[in-house]
SELO-503693 format. One record per residue: residue in three letters; x, y negated, z of N, C-alpha, C, CB in turn. Coordinates in steps of 0.05 Angstrom, whole numbers, plus 5000, padded with zeros to 4 digits. Each point is the difference from the previous one (the first is absolute). Glycine has a CB too. Example, Ala and Ser with C-alpha at 12.3 -4.5 7.8 and 13.67 -1.06 7.14 Angstrom:
<nodes>
ALA526451145156498249765000501849765000496250235025SER503149564961501649765001498549785014502450134957
</nodes>
This chain:
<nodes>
UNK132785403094497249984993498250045024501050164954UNK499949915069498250025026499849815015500850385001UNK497549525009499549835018499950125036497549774952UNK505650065058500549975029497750055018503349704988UNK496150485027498150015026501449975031497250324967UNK504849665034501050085022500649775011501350414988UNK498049295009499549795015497749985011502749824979UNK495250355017496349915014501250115030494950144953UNK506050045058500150075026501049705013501050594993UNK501149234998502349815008497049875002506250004976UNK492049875006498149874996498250005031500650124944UNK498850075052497450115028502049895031497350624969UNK505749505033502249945020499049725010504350274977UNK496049624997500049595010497349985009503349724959UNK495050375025497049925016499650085028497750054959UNK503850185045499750125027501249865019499750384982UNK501849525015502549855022498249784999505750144990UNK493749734987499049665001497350045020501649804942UNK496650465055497550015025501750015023496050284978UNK505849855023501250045030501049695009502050574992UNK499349304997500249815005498549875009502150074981UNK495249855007497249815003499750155026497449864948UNK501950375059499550115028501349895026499450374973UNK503249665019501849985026499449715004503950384993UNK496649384977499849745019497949935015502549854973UNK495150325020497449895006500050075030497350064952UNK503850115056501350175025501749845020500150394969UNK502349495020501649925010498949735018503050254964UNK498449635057500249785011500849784982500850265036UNK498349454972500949814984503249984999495449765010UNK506750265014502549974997501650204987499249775035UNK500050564958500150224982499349984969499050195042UNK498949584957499549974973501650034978497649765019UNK503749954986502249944981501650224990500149615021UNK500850635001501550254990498750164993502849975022UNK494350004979499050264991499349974972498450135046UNK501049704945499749844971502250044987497449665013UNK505050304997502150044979500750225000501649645002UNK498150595011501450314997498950174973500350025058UNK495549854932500950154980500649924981498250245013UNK502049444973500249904975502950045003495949664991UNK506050375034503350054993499750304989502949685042UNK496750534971499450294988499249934971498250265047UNK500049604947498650074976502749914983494149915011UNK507149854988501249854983502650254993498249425022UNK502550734997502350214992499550294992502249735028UNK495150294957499450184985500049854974497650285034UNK502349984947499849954975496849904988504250345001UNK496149514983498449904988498850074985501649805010UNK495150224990498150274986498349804980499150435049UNK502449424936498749784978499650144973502649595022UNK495850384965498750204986501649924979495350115019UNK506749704973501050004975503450225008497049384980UNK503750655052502450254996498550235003504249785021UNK493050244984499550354991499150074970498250075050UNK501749664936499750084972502150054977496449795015UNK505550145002502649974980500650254994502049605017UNK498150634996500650284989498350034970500850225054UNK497549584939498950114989501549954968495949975041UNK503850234936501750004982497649864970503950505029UNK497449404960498349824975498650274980504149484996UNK493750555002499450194969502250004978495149885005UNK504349914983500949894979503250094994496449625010UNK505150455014501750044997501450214986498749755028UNK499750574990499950174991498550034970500850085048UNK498149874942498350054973501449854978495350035025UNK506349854976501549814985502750214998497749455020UNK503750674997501850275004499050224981500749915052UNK496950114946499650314985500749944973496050235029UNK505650044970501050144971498350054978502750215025UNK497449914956499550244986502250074982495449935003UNK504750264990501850244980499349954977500250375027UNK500849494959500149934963500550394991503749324996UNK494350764983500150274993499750004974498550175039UNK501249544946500249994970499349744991498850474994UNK500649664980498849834970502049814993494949995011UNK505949734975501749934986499849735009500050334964UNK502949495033499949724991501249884970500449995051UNK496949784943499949934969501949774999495050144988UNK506549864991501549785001500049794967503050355042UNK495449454954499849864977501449804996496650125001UNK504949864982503249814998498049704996504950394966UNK496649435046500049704991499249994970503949875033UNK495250004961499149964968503549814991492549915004UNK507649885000502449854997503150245012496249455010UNK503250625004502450235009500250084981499650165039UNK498350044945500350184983500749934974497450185026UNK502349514969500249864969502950005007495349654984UNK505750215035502949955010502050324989497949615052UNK501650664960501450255003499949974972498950315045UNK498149704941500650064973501949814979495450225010UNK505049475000501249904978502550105004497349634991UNK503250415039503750135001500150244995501649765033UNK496950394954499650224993500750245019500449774960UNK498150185061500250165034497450114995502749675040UNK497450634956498250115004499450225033500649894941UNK496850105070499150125022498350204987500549615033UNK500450624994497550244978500050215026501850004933UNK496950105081498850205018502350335008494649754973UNK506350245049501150264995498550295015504549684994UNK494550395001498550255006500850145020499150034960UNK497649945062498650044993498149675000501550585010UNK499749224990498549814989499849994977500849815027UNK496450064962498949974976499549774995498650365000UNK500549584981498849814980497449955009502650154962UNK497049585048497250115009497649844970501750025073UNK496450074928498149844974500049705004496550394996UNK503649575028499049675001502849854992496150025044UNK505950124953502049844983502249985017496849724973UNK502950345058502550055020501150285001498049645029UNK503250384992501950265007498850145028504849764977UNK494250465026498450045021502650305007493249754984UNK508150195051500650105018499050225015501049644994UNK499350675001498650195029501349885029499850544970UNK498349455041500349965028499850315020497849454989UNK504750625015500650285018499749955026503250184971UNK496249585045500549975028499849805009502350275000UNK497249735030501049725022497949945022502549734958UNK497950085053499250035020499349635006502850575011UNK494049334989499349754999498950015026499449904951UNK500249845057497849935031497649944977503549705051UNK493950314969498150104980498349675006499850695003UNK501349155020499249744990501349854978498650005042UNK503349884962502049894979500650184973502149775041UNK498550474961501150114980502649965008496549934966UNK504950055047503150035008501350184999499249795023UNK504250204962500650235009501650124968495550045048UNK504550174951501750224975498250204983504250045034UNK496949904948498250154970502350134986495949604987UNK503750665008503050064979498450084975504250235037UNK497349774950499349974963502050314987499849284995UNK498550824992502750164972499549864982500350505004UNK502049524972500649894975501049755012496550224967UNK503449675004501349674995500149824983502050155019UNK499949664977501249864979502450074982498249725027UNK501250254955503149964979500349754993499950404977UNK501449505012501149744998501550074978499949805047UNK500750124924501050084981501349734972496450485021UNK505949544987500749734976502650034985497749645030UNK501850454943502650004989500650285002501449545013UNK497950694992501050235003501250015034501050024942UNK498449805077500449945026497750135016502649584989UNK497950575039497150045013501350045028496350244960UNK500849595045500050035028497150095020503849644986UNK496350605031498150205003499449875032501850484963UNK496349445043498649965026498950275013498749534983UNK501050645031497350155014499750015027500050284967UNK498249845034500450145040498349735003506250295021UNK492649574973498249765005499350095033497649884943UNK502649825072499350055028498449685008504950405012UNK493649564990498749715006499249975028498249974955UNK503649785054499650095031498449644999505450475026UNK491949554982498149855006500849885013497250184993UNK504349875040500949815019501449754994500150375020UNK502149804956501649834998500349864977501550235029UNK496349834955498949844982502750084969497149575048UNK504250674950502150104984499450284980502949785040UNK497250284939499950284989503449954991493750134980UNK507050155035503050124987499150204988503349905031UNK499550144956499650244979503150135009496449744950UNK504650495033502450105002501149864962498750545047UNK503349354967500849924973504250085003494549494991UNK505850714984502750125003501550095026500249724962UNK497350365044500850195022499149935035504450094961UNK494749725033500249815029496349824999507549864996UNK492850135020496249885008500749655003497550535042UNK501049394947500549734993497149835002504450174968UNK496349635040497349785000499749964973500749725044UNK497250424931499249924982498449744993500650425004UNK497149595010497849715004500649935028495650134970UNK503649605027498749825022496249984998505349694996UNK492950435019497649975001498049905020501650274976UNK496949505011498749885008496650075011504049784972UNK495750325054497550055007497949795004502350345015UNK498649434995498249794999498750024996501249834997UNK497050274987497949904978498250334991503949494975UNK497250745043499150225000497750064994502650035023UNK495750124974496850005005499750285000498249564975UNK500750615051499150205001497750094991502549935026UNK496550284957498350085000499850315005499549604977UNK497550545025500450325005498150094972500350055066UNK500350224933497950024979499750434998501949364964UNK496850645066499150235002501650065022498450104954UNK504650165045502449965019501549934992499550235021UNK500849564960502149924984501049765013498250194958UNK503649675045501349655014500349964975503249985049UNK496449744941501549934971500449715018497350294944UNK504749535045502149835012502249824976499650405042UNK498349424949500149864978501049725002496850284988UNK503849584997500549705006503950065002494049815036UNK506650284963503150105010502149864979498250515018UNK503449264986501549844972502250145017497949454975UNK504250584995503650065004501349884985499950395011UNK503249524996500849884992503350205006495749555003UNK507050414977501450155005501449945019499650124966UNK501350005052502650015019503249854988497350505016UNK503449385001502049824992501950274991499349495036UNK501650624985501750224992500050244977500049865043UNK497650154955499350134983500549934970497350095036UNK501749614963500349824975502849974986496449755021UNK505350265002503149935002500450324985501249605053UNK499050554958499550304992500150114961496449945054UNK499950034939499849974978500249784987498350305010UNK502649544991502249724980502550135000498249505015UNK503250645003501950084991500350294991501149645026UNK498350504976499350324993499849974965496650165051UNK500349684951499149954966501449874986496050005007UNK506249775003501049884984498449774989502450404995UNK495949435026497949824984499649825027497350364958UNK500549415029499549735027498349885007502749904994UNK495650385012497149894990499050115030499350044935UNK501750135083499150115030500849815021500550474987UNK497949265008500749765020498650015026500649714963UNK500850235052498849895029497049994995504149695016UNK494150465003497749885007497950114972502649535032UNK498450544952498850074976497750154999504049974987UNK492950005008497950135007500050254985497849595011UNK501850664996500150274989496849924999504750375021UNK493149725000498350064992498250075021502450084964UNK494450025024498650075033500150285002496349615004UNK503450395021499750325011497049985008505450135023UNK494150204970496850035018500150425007495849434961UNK504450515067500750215011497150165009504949765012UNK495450554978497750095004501050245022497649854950UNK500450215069501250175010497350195024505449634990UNK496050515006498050275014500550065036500550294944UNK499649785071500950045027498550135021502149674988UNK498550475034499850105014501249795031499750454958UNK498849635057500749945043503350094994494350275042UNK506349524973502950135012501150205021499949624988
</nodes>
């Protein structure tokens, strides 16, 4: 972020030689000329070159740095509202989803996530969110328990721990994000999911059913969140 000074002395050098030069030929004899003319444009030509686009190059972009800064995710929740058609689908195979605590039920008709942590860039929103609670997944007297929710923005994925092991739950789509603030709050809406191939493979076979297809839209997320400087 500083800007080079230590070429202006090199600067003043060349002007100084180039007067000395003009002196001496004006000095010299006509048959001396010719050498005295060339001694300083050769000197000059084997110094470095004081062109104002190599003393600016040290110089480092803003943008760069400010695009880098953090902050510390320190709360509040992500909402999660099933697909309307998803949800007609779970229910005719009689797959029921239901909140495991300390997720709840939220009023608007989704499943709303505490958010315990993480760590975003504060332009993009980039970066790791961890979650308590989860999913159940329930068919037939069959279940299957998601938690430990982790949504990593970068990479556009929420895993969960599923039987023991952390697993790509969703595939999530930021595209279409839309930030807003609302006091010190980030809210971070617009957010579509769809299930994880592996995952799908997973609960079709767990539940015993064939309805967790490829690509299958779960639902939107809208992430609220509180934070602090890194």
């Amino acid at each position: 972020m500083k800007m080079s000074l230590g070429r202006r002395p090199l600067v003043l050098g060349l002007a100084a030689l180039a007067a000395l030069g003009v002196v001496t030929a004006a000095c010299s004899s006509s048959t001396s000329s010719s050498t005295a003319s060339k001694t300083p444009s050769s000197t000059a030509s084997k110094l470095p070159s004081a062109s104002p686009t190599a003393a600016a190059s040290p110089t480092a972009s803003p943008s760069g740095s400010a695009s880098a800064q953090t902050i510390t995710v320190t709360g509040k929740n992500t909402s999660l509202v099933l697909d309307a058609s998803t949800a007609q689908a779970l229910k005719n195979a009689g797959v029921q989803i239901s909140p495991v605590s300390p997720a709840t039920a939220a009023s608007s008709g989704g499943i709303s996530f505490p958010i315990t942590g993480g760590t975003l860039t504060q332009a993009g929103l980039k970066g790791t969110i961890t979650h308590s609670g989860g999913l159940k997944f329930t068919h037939s007297g069959k279940t299957v328990t998601a938690t430990n929710f982790v949504l990593n923005t970068t990479q556009g994925i929420l895993s969960a721990t599923v039987n023991g092991k952390h697993v790509p739950l969703l595939a999530v789509n930021l595209s279409k994000m839309i930030r807003t603030t609302s006091g010190s709050e980030i809210i971070a809406s617009g957010i579509s999911s769809t299930i994880a191939t592996s995952a799908a493979v997973l609960l079709d076979a767990k539940l015993v059913v064939k309805v967790f297809t490829k690509g299958l839209p779960i639902g939107a997320l809208t992430v609220y969140v509180t934070s602090k400087p890194a």
